[in-house]
C-alpha positions, 0 to 999 in steps of 0.5 A, a space after each residue: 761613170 759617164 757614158 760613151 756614144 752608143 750606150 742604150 739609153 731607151 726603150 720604146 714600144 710602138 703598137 696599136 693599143 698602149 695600155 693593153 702593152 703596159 697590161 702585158 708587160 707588166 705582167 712579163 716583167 713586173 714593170 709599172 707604167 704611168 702616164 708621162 706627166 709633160 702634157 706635151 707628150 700626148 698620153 707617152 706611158 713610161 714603164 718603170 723596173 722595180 727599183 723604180 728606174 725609167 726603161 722605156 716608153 709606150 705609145 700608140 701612133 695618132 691617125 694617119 702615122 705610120 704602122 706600129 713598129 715595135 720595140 726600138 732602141 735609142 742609143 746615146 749620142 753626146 753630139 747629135 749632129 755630128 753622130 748624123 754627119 758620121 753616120 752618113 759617111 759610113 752608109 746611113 740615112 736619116 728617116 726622120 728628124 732631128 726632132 726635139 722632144 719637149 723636156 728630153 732631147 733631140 733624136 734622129 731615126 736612121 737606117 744602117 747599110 743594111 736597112 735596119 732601123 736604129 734611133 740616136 738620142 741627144 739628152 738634155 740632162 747631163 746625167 741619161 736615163 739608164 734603162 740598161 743595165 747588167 748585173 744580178 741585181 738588174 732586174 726589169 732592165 734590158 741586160 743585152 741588146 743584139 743586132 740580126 743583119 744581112 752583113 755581119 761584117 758591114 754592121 761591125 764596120 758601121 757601129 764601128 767608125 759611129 760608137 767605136 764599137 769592137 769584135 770582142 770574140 764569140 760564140 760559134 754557133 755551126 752552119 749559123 755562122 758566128 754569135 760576135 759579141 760587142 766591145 765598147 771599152 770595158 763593156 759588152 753590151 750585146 752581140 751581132 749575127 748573122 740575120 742571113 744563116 739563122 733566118 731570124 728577122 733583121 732587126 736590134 733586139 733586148 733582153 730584159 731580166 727577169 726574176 723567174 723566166 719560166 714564170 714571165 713566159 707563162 704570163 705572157 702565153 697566158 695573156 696572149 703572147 708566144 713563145 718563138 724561142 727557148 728558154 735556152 741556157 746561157 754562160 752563167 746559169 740563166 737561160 734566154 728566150 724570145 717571146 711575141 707580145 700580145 700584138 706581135 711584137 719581138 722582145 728577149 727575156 733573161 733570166 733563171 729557170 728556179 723551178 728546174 734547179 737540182 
């Protein structure tokens, strides 16, 4: 099945010490991480789930870069330069690039309306890295992206008109507004809220899942993360949280609590 414009097709971890993250993460969700082998992407790790699928990728910024960001997601676009022309009609900017990467493809980082960054990728191989995807049998892949804004409703508007991204419906959540989830075709890819009345930081998050949630979120306080949310029961059995990593970076977790099993 090919993908549409906007599926998420990488994962990318910006932070001071690479190979201290791949230690973490590893550990969290069992992922294994090598050195890219292309010479020209200058020490990029790639971390793999176990079934061997690329998820994303690790890197330190060289001297004089920019701070370390944290996670970022790439999400597809089959025409850069006309996702750019787009974007811009709806409120965005680009911030850097377009830039080719050697043996990947061109991306761009933009901001939407509402200042959150986001990063489109054009690949070169017909067939993308499919570092997400959902189902029981998904595990180390990211299963769920979600989006905190200021404008819950500019946001859907944006993502709208660039992905032809839907309102499929909801969770209330009370005084923290509605939890809306995605709809793009047949998929449900995650879900926009609002940054403003839940007081979480505006930014686009993922879940990855994993085989034993308690297990992963005690490696990760073990190895000097934090938990700062959950774990928190979902529709169909498993649970969510929201951890720190080791240099403070925000990431989801999903999966089943076997331990606590009747």
């Amino acid at each position: 099945m090919s993908l549409a414009d906007g599926h998420p097709i990488w994962f990318e971890l910006s932070t001071p010490d690479h190979h201290a993250a791949a230690a973490f993460y590893e550990a969290v969700f069992a992922w294994s991480t090598r050195a890219s082998p292309v010479a020209e992407h200058g020490g990029y790790l790639i971390a793999s789930a176990p079934d061997g699928d690329a998820i994303a990728g690790l890197m330190t910024p060289p001297p004089g870069a920019p701070a370390a960001g944290g996670w970022s997601v790439y999400f597809l676009a089959t025409d850069l330069s006309a996702s750019l022309v787009r974007a811009a009609d709806l409120g965005g900017r680009v911030v850097f690039g377009p830039m080719q990467i050697p043996h990947v493809g061109r991306f761009a980082v933009l901001l939407d309306p509402q200042g959150i960054p986001l990063s489109l990728m054009q690949p070169d191989a017909p067939d993308p890295a499919r570092p997400f995807r959902q189902g029981p049998d998904a595990r180390g892949h990211a299963v769920w992206i979600e989006l905190a804004t200021p404008d819950p409703d500019g946001a859907f508007a944006f993502y709208g008109g660039l992905f032809g991204w839907t309102r499929e419906g909801g969770m209330p959540m009370g005084e923290m507004g509605d939890y809306a989830f995605i709809g793009a075709g047949d998929q449900r890819p995650g879900a926009i809220m609002s940054s403003t009345l839940t007081r979480a930081p505006a930014h686009w998050n993922s879940y990855v899942l994993v085989a034993d949630i308690d297990a992963a979120i005690a490696a990760a306080t073990a190895r000097g993360g934090k938990l700062i949310q959950g774990p928190d029961p979902i529709p169909g059995g498993d649970h969510s949280a929201n951890i720190v990593d080791c240099h403070g970076h925000q990431v989801g977790l999903v999966g089943p609590r076997p331990g606590t099993a009747a």
